[in-house]
C-alpha distance (Angstrom), angle and dihedral (degrees) to the residues before:
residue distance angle dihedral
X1 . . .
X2 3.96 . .
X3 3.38 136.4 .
X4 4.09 80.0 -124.4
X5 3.77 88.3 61.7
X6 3.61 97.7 43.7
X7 3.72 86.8 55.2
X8 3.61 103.5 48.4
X9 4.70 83.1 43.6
X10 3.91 79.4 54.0
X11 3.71 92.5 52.3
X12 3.58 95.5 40.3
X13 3.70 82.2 54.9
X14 3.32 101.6 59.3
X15 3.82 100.4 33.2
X16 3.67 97.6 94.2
X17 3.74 79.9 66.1
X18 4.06 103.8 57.4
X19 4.17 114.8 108.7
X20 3.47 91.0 0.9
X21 3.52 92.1 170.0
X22 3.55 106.0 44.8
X23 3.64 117.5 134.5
X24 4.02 123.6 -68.9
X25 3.26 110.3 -101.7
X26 4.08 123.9 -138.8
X27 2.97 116.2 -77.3
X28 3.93 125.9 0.1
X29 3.26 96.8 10.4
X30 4.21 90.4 59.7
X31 4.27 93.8 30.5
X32 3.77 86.9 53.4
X33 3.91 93.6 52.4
X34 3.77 99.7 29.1
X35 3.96 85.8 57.9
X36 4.06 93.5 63.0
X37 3.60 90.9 35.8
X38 3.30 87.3 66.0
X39 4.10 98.7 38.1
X40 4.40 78.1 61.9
X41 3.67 96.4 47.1
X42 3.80 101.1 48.8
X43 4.23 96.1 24.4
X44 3.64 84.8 -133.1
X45 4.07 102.5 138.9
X46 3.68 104.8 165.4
X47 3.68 103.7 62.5
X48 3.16 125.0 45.0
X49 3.68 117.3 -124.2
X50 4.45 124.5 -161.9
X51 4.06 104.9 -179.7
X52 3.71 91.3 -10.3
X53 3.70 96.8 -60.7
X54 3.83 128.0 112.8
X55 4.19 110.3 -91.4
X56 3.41 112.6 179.2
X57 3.82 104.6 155.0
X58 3.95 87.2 114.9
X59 3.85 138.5 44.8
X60 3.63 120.0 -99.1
X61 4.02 105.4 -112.9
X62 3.42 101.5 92.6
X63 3.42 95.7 48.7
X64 3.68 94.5 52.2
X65 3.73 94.8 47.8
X66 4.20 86.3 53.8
X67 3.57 94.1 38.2
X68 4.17 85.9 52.5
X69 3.75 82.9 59.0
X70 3.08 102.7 49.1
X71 3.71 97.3 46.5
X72 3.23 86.9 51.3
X73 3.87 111.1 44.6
X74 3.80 93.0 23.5
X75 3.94 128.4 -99.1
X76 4.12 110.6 -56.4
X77 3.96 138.6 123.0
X78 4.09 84.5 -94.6
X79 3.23 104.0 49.7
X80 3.88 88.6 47.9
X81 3.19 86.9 56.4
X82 4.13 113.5 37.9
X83 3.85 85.4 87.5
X84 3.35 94.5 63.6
X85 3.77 94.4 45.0
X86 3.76 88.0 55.7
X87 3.61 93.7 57.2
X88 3.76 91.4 54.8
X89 3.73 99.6 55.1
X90 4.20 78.3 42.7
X91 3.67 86.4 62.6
X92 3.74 96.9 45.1
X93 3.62 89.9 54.1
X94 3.97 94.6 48.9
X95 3.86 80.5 51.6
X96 3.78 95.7 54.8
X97 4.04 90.9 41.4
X98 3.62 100.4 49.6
X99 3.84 96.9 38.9
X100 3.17 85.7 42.9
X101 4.22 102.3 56.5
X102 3.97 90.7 33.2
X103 4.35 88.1 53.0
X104 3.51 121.9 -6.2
X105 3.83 141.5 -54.6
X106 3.72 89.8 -95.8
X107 3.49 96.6 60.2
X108 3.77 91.2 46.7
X109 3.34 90.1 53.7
X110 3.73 100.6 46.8
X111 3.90 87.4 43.5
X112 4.07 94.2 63.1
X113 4.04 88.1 45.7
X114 3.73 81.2 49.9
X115 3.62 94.8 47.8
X116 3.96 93.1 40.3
X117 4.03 91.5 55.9
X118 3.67 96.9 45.0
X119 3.63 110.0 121.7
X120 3.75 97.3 -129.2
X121 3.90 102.0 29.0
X122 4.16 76.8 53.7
X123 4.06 91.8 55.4
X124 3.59 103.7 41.7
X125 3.79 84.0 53.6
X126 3.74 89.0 67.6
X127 3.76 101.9 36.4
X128 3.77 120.7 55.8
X129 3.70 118.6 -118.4
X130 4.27 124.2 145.5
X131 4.14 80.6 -119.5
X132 3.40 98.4 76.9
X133 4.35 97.5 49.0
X134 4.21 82.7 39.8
X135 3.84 86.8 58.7
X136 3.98 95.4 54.5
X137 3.47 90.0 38.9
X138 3.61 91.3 55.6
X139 3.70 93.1 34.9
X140 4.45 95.9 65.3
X141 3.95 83.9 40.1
X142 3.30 96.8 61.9
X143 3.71 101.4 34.5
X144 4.37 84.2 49.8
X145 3.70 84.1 48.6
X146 3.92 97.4 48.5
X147 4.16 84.4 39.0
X148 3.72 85.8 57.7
X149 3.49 99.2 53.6
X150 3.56 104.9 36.8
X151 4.02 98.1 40.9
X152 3.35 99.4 39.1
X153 3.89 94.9 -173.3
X154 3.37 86.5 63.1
X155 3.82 95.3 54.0
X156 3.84 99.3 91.8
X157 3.54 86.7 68.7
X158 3.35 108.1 23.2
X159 3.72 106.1 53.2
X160 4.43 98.2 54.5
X161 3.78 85.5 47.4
X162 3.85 91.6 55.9
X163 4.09 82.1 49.7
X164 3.91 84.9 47.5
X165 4.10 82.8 52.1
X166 3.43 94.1 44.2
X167 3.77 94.0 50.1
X168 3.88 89.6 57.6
X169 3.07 95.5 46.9
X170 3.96 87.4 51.3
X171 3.81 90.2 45.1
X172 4.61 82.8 54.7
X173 3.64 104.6 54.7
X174 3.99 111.4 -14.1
X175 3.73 138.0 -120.2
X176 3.32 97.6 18.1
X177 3.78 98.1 55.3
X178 4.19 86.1 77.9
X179 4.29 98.8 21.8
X180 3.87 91.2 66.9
X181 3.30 95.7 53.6
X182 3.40 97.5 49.6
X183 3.41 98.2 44.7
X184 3.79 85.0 56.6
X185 4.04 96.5 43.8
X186 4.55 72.7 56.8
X187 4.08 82.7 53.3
X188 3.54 94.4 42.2
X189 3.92 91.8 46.7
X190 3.74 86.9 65.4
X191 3.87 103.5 40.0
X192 3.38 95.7 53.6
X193 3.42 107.3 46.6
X194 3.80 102.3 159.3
X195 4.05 88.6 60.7
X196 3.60 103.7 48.0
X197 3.84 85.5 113.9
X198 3.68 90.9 72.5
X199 3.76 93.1 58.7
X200 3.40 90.9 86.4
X201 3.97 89.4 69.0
X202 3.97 90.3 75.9
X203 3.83 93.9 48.7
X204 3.91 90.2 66.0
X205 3.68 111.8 116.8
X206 3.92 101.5 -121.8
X207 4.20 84.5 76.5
X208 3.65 110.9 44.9
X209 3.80 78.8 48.2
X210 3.76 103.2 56.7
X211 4.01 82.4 42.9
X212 4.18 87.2 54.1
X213 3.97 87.2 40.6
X214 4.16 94.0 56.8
X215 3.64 103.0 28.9
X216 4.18 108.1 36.4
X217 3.95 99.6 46.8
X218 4.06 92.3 72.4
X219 3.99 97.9 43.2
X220 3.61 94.1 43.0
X221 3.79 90.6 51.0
X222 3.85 88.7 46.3
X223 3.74 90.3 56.8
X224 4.03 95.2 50.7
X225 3.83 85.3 56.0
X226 3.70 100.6 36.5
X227 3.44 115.0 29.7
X228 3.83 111.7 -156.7
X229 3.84 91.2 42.3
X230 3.44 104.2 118.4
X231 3.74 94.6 48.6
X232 3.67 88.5 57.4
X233 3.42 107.2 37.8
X234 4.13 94.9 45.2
X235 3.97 101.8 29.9
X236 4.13 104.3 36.1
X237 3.66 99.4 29.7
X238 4.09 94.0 38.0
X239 4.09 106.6 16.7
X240 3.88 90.6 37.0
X241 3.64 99.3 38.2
X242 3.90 97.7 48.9
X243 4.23 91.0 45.1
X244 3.86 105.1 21.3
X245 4.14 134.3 63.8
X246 3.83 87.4 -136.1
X247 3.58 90.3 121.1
X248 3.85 105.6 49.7
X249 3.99 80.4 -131.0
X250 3.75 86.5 120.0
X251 3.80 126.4 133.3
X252 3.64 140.4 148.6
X253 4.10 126.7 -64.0
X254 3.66 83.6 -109.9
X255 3.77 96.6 51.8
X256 4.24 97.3 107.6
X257 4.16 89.6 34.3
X258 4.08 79.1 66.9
X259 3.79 101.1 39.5
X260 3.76 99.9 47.8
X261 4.01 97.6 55.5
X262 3.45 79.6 51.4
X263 4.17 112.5 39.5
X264 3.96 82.7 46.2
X265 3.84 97.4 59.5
X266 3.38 124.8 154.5
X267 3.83 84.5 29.3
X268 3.99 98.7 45.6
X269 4.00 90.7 103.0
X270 3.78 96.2 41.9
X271 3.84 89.1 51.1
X272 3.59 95.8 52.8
X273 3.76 85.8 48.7
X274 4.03 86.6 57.4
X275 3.64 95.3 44.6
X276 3.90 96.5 49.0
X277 3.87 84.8 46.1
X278 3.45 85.9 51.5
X279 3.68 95.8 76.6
X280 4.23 91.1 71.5
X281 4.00 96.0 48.8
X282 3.59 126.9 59.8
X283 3.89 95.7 -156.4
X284 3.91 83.3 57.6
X285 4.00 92.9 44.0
X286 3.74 80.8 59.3
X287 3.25 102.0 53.5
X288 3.98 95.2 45.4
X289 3.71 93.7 44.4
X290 3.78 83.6 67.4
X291 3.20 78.0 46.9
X292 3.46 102.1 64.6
X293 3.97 101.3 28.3
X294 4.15 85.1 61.0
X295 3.58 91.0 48.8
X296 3.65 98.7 40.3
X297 4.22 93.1 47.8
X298 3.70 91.7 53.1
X299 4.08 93.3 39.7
X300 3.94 86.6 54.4
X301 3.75 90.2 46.8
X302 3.73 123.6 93.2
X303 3.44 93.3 -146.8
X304 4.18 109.1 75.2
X305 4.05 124.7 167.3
X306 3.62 111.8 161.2
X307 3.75 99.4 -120.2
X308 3.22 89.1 65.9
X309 3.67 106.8 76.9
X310 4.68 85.5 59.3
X311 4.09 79.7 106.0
X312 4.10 86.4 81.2
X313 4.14 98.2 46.6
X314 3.22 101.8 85.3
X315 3.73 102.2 44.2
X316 3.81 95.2 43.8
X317 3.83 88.1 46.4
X318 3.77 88.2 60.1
X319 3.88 86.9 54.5
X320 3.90 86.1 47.9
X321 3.54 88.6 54.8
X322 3.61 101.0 44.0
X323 3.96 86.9 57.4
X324 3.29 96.5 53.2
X325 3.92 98.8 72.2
X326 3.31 87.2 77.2
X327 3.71 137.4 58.0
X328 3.63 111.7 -94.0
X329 3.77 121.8 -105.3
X330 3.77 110.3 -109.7
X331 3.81 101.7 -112.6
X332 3.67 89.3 62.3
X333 3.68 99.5 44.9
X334 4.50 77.4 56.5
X335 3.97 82.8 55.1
X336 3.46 91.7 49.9
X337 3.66 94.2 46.9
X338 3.65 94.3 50.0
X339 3.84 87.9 52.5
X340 3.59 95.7 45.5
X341 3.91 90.2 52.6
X342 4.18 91.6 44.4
X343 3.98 88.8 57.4
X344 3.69 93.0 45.8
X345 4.08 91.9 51.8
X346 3.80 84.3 36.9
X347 3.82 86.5 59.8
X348 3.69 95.5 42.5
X349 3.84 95.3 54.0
X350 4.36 85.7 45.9
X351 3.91 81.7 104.9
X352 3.74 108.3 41.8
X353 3.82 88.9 35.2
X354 4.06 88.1 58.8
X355 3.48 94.7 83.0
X356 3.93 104.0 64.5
X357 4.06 83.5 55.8
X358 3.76 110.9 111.7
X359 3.94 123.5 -105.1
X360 3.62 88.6 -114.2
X361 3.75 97.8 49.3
X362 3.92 112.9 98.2
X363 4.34 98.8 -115.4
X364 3.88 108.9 147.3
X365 3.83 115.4 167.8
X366 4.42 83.7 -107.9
X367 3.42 87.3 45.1
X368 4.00 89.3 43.3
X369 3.72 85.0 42.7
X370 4.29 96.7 49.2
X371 4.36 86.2 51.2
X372 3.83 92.6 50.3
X373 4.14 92.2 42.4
X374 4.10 85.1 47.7
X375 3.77 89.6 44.3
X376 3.97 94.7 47.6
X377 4.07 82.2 49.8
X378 3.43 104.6 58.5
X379 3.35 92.5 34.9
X380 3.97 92.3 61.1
X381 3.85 95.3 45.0
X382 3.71 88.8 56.6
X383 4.04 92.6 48.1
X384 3.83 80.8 46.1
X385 3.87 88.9 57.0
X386 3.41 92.4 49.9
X387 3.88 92.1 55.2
X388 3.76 85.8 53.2
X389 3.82 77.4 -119.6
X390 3.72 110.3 159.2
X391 3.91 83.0 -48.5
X392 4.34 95.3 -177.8
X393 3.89 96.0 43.4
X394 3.69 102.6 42.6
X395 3.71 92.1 44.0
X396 3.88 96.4 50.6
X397 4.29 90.9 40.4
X398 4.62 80.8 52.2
X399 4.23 80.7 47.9
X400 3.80 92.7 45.9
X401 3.87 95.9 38.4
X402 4.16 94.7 41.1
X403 3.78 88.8 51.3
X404 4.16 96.2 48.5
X405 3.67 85.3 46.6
X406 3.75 91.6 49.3
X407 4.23 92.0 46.0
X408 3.83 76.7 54.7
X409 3.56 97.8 58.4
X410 3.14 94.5 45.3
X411 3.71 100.6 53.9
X412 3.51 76.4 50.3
X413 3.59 101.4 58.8
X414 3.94 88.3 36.6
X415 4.54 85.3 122.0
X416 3.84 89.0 66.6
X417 3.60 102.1 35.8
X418 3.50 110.6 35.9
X419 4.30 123.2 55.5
X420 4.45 88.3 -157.1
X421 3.86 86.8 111.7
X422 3.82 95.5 41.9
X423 4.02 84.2 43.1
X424 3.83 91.4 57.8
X425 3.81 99.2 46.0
X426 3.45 92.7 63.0
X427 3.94 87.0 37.4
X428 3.76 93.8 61.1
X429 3.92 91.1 46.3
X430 3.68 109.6 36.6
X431 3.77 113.3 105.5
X432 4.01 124.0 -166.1
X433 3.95 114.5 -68.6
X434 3.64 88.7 24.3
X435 3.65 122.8 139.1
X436 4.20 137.2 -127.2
X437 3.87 118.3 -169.9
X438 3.73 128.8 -179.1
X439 3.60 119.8 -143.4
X440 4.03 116.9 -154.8
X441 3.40 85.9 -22.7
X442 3.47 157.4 55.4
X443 3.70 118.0 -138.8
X444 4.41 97.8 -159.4
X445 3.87 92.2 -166.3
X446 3.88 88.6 61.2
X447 3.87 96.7 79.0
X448 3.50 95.4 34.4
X449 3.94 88.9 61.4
X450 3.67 100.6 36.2
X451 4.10 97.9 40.6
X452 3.54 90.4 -127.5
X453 3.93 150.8 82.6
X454 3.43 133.5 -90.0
X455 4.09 102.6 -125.0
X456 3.64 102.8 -150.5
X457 3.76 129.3 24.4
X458 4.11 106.5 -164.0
X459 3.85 129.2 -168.1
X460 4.42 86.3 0.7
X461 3.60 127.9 82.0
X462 3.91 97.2 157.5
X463 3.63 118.9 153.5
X464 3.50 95.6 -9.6
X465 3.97 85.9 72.7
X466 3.89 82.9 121.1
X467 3.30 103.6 59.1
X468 4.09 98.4 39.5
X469 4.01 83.5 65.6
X470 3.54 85.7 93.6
X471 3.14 115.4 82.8
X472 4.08 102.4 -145.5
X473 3.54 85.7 54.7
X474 3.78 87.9 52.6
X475 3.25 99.1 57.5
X476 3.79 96.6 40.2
X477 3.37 102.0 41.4
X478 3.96 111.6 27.7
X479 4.26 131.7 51.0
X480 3.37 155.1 148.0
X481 3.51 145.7 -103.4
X482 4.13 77.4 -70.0
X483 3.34 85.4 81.2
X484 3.62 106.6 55.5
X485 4.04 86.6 38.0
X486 3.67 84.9 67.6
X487 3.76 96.1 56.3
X488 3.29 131.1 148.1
X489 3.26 99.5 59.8
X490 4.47 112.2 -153.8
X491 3.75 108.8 -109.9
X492 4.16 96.6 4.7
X493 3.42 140.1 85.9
X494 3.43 111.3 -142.3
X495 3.80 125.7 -158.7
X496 3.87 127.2 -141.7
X497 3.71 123.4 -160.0
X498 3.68 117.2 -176.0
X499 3.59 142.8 133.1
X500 3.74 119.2 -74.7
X501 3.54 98.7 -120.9
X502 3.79 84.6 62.2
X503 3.63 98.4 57.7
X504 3.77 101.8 96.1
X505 3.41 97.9 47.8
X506 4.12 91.1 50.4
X507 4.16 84.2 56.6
X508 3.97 91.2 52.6
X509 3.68 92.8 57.8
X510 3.74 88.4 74.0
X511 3.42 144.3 -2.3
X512 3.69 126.2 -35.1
X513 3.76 100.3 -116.8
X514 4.11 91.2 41.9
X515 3.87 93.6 99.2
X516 3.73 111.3 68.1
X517 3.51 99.5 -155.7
X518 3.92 141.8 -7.4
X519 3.50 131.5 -155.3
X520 3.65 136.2 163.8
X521 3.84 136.1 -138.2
X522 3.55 115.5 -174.2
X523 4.04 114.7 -62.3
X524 3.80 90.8 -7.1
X525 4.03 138.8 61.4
X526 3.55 132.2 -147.3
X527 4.14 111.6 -154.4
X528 3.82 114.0 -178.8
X529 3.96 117.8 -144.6
């Protein structure tokens, strides 16, 4: 291996950890910090809490592990986010050591660049979802569960640690942190015919009860103090979700067969190479059937987010990795071409194509200019790739420069997508007894940067559906346009965050002098009663 690719791993490495601090962005990015904020502030570490209000439609890990931080280094954007850079560089070394042990160390290694340059692995590694912890979670579980069964010496160890896995990954987003992998032990049952002997190795009792010991304790506990909690956590936000619209998460069947091509570049063409090579080696028929029973359970889902399809990276990097020892086959150096030459027109048109973006769309000319410069990368790694020019190194140095151009556009674009400037206006001017409502929505960074609620939350219940069930908290908590109707308030100053487009019909509710002041940041508007 070359110095150049030691570089580039080194990079990879430590790319989880560039602009760390920048700004929380609306809306995960900000719910998923705000929520162990507030864990610190009130040293309440069993529910969760989002604007003082119960929110329990995830499990607790990930706010733990950010709330750790932040106890520990103090409460800011990085510290909030550290955790979740840790994770990442966790997942790029359970990439390296399972490639790694099933092929060789090379294609370990050139798996976790892979992974590290990959467009979306690369994003999610800078704004905070559960997906991204779920993915290396699920990642050492299934490599411990594949260890298990095809080194069997290795099984004593290997198989309760992938139930340890699997419990984490349970204890990160749910049911499916223990359903994919056993649908996939089911998969690997099949493909590996002369080893389904060693299957009994995972049934032993010392792993289903680590997994019981990390992932039970917190539900059960959340049932003694809310009783109902189990029903709603595992039948509205996993029965529901998966067969109902109820979360407007919907999208076509074809949804993640879109996003993948696409969240993998530079590596899209490789990958394909690994899965159709796939087909003649049962170590890579493993890897792609997880594959394919990730992608397919999310594609028959009717609730899609892109983030959520990260689970499949790793393993189909691995595949991309393994194809790249060898030369690539002609047809999909074409592919690459033709992708190569699609970004580069896709670049050229970034300026002409600028005007059909909506008003309310960030799209300044440097933020016009960072999309055509990432555009114009990718595109030349993947002609490089089909030139069978330096294919690994020029396509993780496109990775590593797309994603520092994209952290630059996005510090860029920080005024429309982050409230931290709205947050400290009313910060510097809010008095005690003061007031801050949210109108048709709720902006998540806004407690996070002004350590405290927002009182009223009008016209938007959201995902705090849960906790506006109750009726007390209902009335106390959530309005109407009665609320803003009754502004000014005598002896308070009352704060109104809502979305600019909103603005005019907020001053018609009253009279014209009522608000004090308006000002606008971005997509949203503060007016002060």
């Amino acid at each position: 291996m070359s110095r150049g690719f030691w570089l580039l791993l080194a990079l990879a490495a430590t790319a989880p950890f560039w602009s760390l601090g920048h700004p929380l962005v609306e809306v995960d990015d900000a719910r998923y910090s705000e929520i162990p904020r507030e864990m610190v502030a009130s040293g309440q570490w069993a529910t969760p809490h989002l604007n003082e209000l119960d929110y329990v439609e995830k499990p607790p890990l990930w706010y733990w592990l950010s709330a750790s931080s932040c106890k520990v280094f103090g409460v800011s954007e990085a510290a909030a986010r550290l955790p979740m850079a840790l994770l990442a560089v966790l997942g790029l070394l359970g990439t390296a050591w399972l490639g790694a042990w099933l092929y060789d160390d090379k294609t370990g290694k050139t798996a976790a660049l892979m992974l590290g340059t990959s467009g979306l692995y690369f994003f999610l590694s800078h704004y905070i979802t559960p997906d991204l912890g779920l993915t290396v979670w699920l990642l050492w579980c299934s490599g411990l569960l594949l260890r298990a069964v095809l080194k069997p010496e290795d099984a004593a160890w290997a198989a309760p640690a992938a139930w340890a896995f699997a419990g984490l990954a349970f204890l990160s987003k749910g049911l499916i942190g223990i359903v994919f992998p056993i649908l996939w032990a089911g998969a690997l049952w099949l493909i590996l015919k002369e080893s389904r002997s060693r299957f009994l190795a995972l049934l032993r009792p010392a792993g289903p009860l680590l997994f019981l010991i990390i992932a039970a304790p917190w539900f059960l506990l959340m049932e003694h103090r809310h009783p109902g909690f189990l029903r709603f956590f595992f039948y509205e936000h996993h029965v529901q979700r998966f067969l109902t619209q109820k979360f407007n998460r919907s999208n076509p069947w074809y949804f993640f067969l879109l996003v993948l091509p696409a969240g993998l570049l530079p590596w899209a063409a490789s990958i394909l190479g690994g899965i159709i090579r796939s087909f003649s080696d049962r170590r890579g028929l493993a890897l792609a059937a997880w594959a394919a029973l990730v992608t397919a359970f999310f594609s028959t889902s009717q609730s899609k987010l892109i983030s959520y399809i990260l689970p499949v990276f790793p393993h189909l990097c691995i595949l991309g990795a393994h194809a790249l020892q060898e030369p690539a086959p002609k047809w999909l150096k074409r592919i690459s071409a033709i992708l190569g030459i699609l970004l580069l027109l896709a670049a050229a048109a970034a300026y002409p194509a600028a005007r059909f973006i909506p008003a309310d769309v960030p799209h300044s000319p440097w933020l016009i200019a960072l999309a055509a410069a990432m555009l114009a990368s990718l595109g030349t790694a993947m002609l490089c790739q089909s030139l069978d020019f330096k294919p690994l190194l020029t396509g993780a140095l496109a990775g590593l420069i797309t994603g520092g151009l994209f952290l630059g556009g996005l510090n860029n674009a920080m005024s429309d997508l982050s409230c931290r400037e709205l947050a400290e206006t009313v910060r510097s001017r809010q008095k005690p007894g003061d007031l801050v409502y949210g109108y048709g929505i709720y902006l998540h960074g806004l407690p996070f940067y002004t350590g405290r609620r927002v009182d009223k939350l009008l016209n938007w219940r959201g995902e705090l559906e849960y906790a506006a069930r109750d009726e007390r908290i209902l009335q106390e908590r959530f309005g109407g346009e009665e609320a803003i109707r009754a502004l000014p308030l005598p002896g308070k100053t009352v704060f109104v965050a809502c979305r600019r487009r909103d603005v005019a019909y907020l001053l018609s509710l009253h009279s014209p002098n009522a608000a004090r002041s308006v000002q606008v940041f971005g997509p949203w508007a503060l007016l002060e009663y």
